[in-house]
Structures are given as structure tokens and as C-alpha cells.
C-alpha positions in Angstrom: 4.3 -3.5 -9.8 2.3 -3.9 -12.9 -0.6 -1.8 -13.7 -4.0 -3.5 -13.1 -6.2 -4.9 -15.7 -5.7 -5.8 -19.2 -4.7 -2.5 -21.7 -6.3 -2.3 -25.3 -4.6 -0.4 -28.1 -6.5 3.1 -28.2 -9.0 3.9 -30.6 -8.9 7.0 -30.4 -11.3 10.2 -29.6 -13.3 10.8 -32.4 -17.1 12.6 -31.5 -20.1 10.9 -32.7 -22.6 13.5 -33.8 -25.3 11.1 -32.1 -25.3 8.2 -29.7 -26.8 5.9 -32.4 -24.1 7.2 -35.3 -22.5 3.8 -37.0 -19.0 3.4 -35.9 -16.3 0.6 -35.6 -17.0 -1.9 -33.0 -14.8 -1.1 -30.1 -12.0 -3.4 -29.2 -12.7 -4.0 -25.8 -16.0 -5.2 -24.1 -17.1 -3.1 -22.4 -15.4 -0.2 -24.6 -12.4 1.7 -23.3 -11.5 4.1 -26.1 -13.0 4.7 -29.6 -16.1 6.8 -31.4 -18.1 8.4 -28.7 -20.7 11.3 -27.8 -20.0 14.6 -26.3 -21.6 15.0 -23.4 -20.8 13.2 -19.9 -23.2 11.2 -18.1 -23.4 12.0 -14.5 -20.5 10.7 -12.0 -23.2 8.6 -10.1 -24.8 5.3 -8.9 -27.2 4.6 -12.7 -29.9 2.6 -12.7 -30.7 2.1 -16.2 -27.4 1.3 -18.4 -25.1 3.9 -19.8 -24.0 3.1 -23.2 -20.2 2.4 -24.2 -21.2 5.5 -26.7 -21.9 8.1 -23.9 -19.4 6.6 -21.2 -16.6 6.9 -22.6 -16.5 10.6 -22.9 -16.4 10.0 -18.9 -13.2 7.9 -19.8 -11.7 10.3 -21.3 -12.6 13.4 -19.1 -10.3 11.9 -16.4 -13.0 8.6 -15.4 -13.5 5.1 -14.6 -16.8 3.1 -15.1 -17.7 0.1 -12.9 -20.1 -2.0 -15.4 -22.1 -5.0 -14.7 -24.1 -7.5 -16.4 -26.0 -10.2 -14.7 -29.2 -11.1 -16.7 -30.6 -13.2 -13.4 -30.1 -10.2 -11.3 -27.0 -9.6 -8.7 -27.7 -7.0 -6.1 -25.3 -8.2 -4.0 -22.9 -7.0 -7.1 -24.3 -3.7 -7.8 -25.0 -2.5 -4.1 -21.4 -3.7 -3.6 -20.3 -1.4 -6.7 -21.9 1.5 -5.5 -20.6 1.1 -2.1 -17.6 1.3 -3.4 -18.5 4.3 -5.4 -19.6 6.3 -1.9 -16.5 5.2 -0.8 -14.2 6.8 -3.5 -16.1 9.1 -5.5 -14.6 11.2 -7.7 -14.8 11.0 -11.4 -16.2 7.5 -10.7 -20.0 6.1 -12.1 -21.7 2.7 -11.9 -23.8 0.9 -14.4 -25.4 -1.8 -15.2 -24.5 -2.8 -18.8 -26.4 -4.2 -21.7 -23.8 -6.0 -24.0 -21.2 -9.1 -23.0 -18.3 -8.1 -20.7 -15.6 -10.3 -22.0 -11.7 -10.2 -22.0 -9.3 -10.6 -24.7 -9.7 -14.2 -24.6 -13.2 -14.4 -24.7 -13.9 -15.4 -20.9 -17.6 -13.9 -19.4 -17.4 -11.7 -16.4 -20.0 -9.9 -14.6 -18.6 -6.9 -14.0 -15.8 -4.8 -14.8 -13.9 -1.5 -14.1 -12.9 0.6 -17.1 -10.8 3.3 -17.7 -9.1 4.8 -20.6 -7.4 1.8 -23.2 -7.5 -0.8 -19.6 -10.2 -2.7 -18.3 -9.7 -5.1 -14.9 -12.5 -7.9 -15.2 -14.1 -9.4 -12.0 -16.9 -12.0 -11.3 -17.7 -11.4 -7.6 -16.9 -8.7 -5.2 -14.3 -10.0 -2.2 -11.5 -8.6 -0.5 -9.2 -9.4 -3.2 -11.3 -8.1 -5.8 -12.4 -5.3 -3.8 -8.8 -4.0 -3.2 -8.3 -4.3 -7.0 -10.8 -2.1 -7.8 -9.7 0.5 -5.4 -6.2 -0.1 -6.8 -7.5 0.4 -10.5 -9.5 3.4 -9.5 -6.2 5.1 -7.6 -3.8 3.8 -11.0 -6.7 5.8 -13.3 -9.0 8.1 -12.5 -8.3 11.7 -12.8 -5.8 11.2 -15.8 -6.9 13.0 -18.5 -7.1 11.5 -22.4 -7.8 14.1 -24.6 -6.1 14.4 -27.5 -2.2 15.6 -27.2 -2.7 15.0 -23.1 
């Protein structure tokens, strides 16, 4: 069966010296590859946002990110993503995110699940979509990107 969720050509692995350091805008929203900081942020439930600059160093190290964005609030959303998150742990973190999450097209989502160059877009959390996420996280995590892996 195919892979889940849309793939973006890579942009590579290049370190940023600081989170703020100008790069080219990444080709995926939220970003799956591209310019990005050293250091990992912690393989956890976030409550503040994690930038696309710092998360994708998680990407790379073998992660996936579940990212949402609802500006009127959606608990029901983000307890469900960190449910699933207790559920499967691993090299796995939650966040909301400050930016749009949109696809190729330009279609709004809510939410999202990223992983290195792939990013499976959702609006509500059901069984369906549930069961995708699991599938994207199974597909995914633990892979890692570094360069010449």
C-alpha cells in the first residue's frame, strides 16, 4: 500500500548556528526537512509551540511531530494528540504550532503529523484519522536522516 501522507522533496540537513538565523523558507508547512538547529527538543506532550527550526532536528534524529493550530482553541484536538502520544511514545512529541498548516495545494488543516520529507494532514481526530496517525508513526519514526543514512 502506499505510504501515508504527502512527501516533499528534501531540503536537506544543514545546522543553523541559531534558531532565529535567515534561511530558505521550507517547502512544506509545517517544515519537514531543511535549515535547522542542533539540539532536540524533548520527545514530550509541549505546551508552548516548538518551532519548525528546532523540530526538525527531532525529524531527523529518527522522529515524528504531531502539530496543531487552532487559533479558537481545540482541546478536544490536543488532549486527543497527546493521548495518542502516551499511547506510542517513542521518538514522538506534540505541539501546538504558530504558522499555517497547509498542503501542497494550499488546503488549511488543524493538525498534522510530520516526519522526515512526509507530512499526513488531518482536521479532526476519529477512528479513521486516528488509525492514520498510528500508521504514519509505525511507516516513520525511528528511521534515521542524517546525512549518508
Amino acid at each position: 500500500p502506499p505510504l501515508p501522507g504527502e512527501e516533499y522533496v528534501s531540503m536537506g540537513n544543514a545546522h543553523l548556528t541559531s534558531i532565529d538565523e535567515p534561511h530558505e523558507p521550507y517547502n512544506s508547512k509545517p517544515g519537514s526537512s531543511g535549515p535547522h538547529f542542533g539540539s532536540l527538543a524533548g520527545w514530550e506532550v509541549h505546551e508552548t509551540p516548538v518551532p519548525n527550526e528546532l523540530f526538525i532536528h527531532n525529524l531527523e534524529d529518527r522522529g515524528v511531530v504531531l502539530a496543531y493550530n487552532c487559533p479558537d482553541g481545540c482541546p478536544d484536538l490536543a488532549d486527543g494528540l497527546a493521548d495518542i502520544y502516551a499511547e506510542e511514545r517513542g521518538n514522538l512529541l506534540v505541539t501546538p504550532f504558530e504558522g499555517e498548516i497547509a498542503d501542497k495545494s494550499g488546503t488549511r488543516f488543524r493538525a498534522a503529523a510530520v516526519a522526515w520529507t512526509r507530512v499526513y494532514y488531518f482536521d479532526e481526530l476519529n477512528d479513521g484519522t486516528i488509525g492514520e496517525i498510528k500508521a504514519f508513526i509505525r511507516a516513520f519514526e525511528g528511521i534515521d536522516h542524517h546525512a549518508g543514512n
